[in-house]
C-alpha positions as CSV (number, residue, x, y, z in Angstrom):
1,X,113.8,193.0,122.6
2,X,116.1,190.4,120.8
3,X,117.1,189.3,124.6
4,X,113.3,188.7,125.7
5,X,112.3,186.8,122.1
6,X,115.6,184.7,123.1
7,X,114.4,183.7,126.4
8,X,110.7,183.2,125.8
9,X,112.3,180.5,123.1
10,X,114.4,179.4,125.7
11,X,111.0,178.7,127.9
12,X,109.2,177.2,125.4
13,X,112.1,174.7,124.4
14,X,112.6,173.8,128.2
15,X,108.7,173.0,129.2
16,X,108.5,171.3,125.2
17,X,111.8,168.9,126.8
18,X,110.1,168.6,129.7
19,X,106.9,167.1,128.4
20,X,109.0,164.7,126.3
21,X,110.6,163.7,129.3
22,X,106.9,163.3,131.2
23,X,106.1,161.1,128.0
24,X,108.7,158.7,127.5
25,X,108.5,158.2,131.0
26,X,104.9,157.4,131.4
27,X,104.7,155.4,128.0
28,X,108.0,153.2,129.0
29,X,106.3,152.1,132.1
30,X,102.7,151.5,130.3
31,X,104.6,149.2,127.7
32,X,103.4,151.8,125.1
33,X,106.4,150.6,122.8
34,X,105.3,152.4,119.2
35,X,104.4,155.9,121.6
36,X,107.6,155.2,122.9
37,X,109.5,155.0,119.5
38,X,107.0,158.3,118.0
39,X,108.7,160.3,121.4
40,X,112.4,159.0,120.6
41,X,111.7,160.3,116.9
42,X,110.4,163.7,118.4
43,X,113.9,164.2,120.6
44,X,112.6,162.3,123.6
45,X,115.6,162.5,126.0
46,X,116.6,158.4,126.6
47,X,118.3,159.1,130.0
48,X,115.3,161.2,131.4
49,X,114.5,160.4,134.9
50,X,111.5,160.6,137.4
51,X,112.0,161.8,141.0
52,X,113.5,158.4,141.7
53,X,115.9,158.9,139.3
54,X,114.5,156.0,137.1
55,X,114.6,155.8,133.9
56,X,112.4,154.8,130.7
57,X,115.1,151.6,130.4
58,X,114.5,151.2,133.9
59,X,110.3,151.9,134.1
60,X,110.1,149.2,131.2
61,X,112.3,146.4,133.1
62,X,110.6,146.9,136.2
63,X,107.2,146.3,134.7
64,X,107.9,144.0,132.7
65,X,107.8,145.1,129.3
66,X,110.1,143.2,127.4
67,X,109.5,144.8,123.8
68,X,110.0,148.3,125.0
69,X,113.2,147.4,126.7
70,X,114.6,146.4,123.1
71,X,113.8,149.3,122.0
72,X,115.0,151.7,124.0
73,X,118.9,149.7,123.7
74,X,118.6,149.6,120.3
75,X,118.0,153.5,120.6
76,X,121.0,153.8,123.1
77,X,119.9,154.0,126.4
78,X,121.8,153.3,129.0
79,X,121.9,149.5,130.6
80,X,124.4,150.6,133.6
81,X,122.5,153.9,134.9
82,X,121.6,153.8,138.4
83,X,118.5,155.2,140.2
84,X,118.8,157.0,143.4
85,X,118.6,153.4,145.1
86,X,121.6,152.4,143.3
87,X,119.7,150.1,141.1
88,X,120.0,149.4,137.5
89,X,117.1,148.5,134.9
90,X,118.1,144.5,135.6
91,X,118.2,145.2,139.2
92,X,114.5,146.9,139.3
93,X,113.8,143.7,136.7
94,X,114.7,141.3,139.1
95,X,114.5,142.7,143.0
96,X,111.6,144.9,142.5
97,X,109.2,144.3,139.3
98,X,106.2,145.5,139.6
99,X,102.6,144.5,137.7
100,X,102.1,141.1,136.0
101,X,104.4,141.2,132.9
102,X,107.0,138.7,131.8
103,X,109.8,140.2,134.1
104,X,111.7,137.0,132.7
105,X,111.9,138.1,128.9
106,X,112.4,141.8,130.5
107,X,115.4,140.2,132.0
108,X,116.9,138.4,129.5
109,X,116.6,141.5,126.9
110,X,119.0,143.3,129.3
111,X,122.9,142.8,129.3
112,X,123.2,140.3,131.8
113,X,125.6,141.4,134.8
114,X,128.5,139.4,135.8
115,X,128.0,136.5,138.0
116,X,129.2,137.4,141.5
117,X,131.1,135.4,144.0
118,X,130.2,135.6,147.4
119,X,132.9,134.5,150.5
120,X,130.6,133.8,153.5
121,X,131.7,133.3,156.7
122,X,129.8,132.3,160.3
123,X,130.4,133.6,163.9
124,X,127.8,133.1,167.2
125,X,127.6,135.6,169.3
126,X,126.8,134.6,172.8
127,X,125.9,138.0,174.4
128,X,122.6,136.9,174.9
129,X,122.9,133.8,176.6
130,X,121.9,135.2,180.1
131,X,121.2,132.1,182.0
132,X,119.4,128.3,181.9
133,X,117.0,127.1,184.7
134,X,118.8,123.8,183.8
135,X,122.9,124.4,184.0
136,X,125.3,126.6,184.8
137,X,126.6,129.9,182.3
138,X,129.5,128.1,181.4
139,X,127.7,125.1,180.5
140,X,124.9,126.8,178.7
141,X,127.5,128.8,176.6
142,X,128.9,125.7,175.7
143,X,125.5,123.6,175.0
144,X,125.2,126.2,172.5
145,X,128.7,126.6,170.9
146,X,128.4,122.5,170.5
147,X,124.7,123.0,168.3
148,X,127.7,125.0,165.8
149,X,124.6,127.5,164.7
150,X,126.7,128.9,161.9
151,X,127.3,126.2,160.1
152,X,123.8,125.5,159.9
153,X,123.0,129.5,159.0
154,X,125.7,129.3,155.8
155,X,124.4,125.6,155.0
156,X,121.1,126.7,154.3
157,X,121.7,129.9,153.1
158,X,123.9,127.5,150.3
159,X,121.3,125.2,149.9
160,X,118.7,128.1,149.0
161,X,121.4,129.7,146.5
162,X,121.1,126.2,144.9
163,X,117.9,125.4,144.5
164,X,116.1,129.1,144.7
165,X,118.7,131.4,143.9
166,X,117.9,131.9,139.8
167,X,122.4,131.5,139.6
168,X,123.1,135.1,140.4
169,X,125.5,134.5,143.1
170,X,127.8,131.8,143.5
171,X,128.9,131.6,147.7
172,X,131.9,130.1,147.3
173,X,135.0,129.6,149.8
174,X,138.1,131.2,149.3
175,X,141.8,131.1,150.6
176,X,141.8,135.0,149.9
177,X,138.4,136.4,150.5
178,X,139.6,139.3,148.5
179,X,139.4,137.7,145.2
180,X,135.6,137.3,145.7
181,X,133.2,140.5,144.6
182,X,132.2,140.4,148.6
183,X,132.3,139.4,151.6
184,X,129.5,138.4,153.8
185,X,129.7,138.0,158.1
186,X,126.9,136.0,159.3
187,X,126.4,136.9,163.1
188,X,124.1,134.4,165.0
189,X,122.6,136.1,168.1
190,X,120.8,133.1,170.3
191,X,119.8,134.2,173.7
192,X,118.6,132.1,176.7
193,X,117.1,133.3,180.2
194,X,115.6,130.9,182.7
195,X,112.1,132.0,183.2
196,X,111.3,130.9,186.9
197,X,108.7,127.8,186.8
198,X,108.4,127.6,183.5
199,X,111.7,126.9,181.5
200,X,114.5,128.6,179.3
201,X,113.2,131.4,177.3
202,X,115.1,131.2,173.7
203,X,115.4,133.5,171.3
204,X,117.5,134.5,168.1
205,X,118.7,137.1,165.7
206,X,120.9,137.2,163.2
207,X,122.8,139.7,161.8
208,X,124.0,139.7,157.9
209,X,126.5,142.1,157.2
210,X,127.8,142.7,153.6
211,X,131.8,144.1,152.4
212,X,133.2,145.2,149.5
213,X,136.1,142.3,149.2
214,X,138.5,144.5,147.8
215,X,138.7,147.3,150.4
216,X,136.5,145.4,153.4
217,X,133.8,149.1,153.2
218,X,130.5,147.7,154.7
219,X,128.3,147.9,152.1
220,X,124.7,147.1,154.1
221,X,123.9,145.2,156.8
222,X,120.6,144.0,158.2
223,X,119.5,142.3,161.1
224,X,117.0,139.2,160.6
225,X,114.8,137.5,163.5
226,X,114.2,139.9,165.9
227,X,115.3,139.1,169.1
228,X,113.5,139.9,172.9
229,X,111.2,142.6,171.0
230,X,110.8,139.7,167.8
231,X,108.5,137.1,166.9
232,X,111.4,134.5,167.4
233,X,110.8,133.7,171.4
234,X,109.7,130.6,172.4
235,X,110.2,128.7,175.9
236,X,111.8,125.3,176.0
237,X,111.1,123.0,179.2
238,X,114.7,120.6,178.9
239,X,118.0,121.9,177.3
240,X,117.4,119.1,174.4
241,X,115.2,121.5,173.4
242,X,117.5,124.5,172.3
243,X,118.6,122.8,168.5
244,X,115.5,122.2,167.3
245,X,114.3,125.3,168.2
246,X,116.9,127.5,166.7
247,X,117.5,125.3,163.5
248,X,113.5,125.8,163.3
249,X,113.9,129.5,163.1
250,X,116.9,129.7,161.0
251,X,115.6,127.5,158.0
252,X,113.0,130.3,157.0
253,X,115.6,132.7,157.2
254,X,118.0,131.8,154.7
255,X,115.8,133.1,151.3
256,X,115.0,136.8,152.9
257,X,119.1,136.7,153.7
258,X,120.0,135.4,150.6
259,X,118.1,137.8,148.9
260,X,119.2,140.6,150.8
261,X,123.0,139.8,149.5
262,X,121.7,139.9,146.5
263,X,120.2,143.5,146.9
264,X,122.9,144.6,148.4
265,X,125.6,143.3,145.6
266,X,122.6,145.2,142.8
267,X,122.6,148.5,144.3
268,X,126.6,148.5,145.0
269,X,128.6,146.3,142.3
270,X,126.4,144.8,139.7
């Protein structure tokens, strides 16, 4: 009998814990800051998590609640827990807020992370340089190799860090790449292929790949453009053509790339 009593008090305690959990969770991501506090009071579990593993810290950052994120630090939750993403509460803050709130004061109510440092390098990859209605493969190669597309690529991936990048990352150049937080290969992928009667088809991906500097482990990579099956095809009709048109197409890219470093970096280091 005393067995039975024991675990029907056992049930009721886990659903009770259970329903705090629900609570805290759905009032932290409503901003409900004094419901939130009441639940803490009642033995509202601070790390509980939804199926995403996020969470109340990280429900209030994301949406932008900047009161209920000083309360739940000052209550001892946890700024350095991850969801099953690998984010943190200033990662969901920053890379995926959601609603209208002041995601800014969210952010700066949060320890701030470490500025990371980023060694970037360039390298074109001329697999897909298949021919030119107007020179030779040797030639065409070359015509290419001489635009120096990678240059370019880091350039404005630098210049949007600069001026767009909110100071997270610094790309910097190093004598050891190891002493950066990672290391980033750019991969420049511009193909060519003489269309009969009509002129060079051009195209261009690029591929960003991201390493742990300290033990070179691929962290993500991602490949931007798209390529033959992409949006980024266009035919040229003279070979003075093939800069303007890849420079035209890289320039967009450099905020989704830069960002994506960023993402990367948040889910794996910061």
């Amino acid at each position: 009998m005393r067995f039975l009593f024991a675990v029907l008090v056992l049930g009721v305690m886990m659903v009770r814990a259970a329903d705090l959990s629900t609570q805290i969770l759905s009032a932290s991501a409503s901003g409900k800051t004094p419901d939130v506090q009441a639940l803490i009071e009642k033995g509202a579990p601070l790390e509980a998590h939804d199926k995403e593993g996020r969470t109340p810290l990280m429900l209030a950052a994301q949406h932008g609640y900047a009161e209920t994120v000083r309360v739940l630090l000052a209550k001892g939750a946890r700024a350095d827990a991850r969801d099953k993403s690998g984010f943190t509460a200033y990662g969901l803050a920053l890379l995926a807020p959601a609603g209208r709130n002041d995601h800014e004061q969210a952010l700066r109510s949060l320890p701030q992370p470490p500025h990371a440092r980023i060694a970037m390098d360039a390298v074109v990859a001329a697999g897909a340089l298949i021919s030119s209605c107007f020179m030779p493969p040797l030639q065409l190669k070359q015509e290419v190799t001489n635009l120096d597309l990678g240059a370019a690529t880091v350039k404005e991936i630098v210049d949007y860090a600069r001026t767009s990048g909110k100071g997270i990352v610094q790309i910097v150049q190093l004598d050891k790449p190891s002493d950066a937080d990672a290391q980033v290969t750019v991969e420049i992928q511009p193909g060519a292929a003489c269309e009969a009667q009509t002129g060079d088809s051009l195209n261009l991906a690029i591929e960003v790949r991201v390493f742990r500097a300290k033990d070179h482990q691929l962290l993500q990579k991602k490949l931007f453009a798209g390529g033959f099956k992409g949006l980024r095809k266009q035919t040229v009709t003279n070979a003075a053509q093939y800069g303007p048109v890849y420079l035209a197409w890289i320039k967009p890219q450099a905020g989704p790339m830069y960002w994506f470093m960023v993402q990367s970096l948040f889910q794996t280091i910061l």
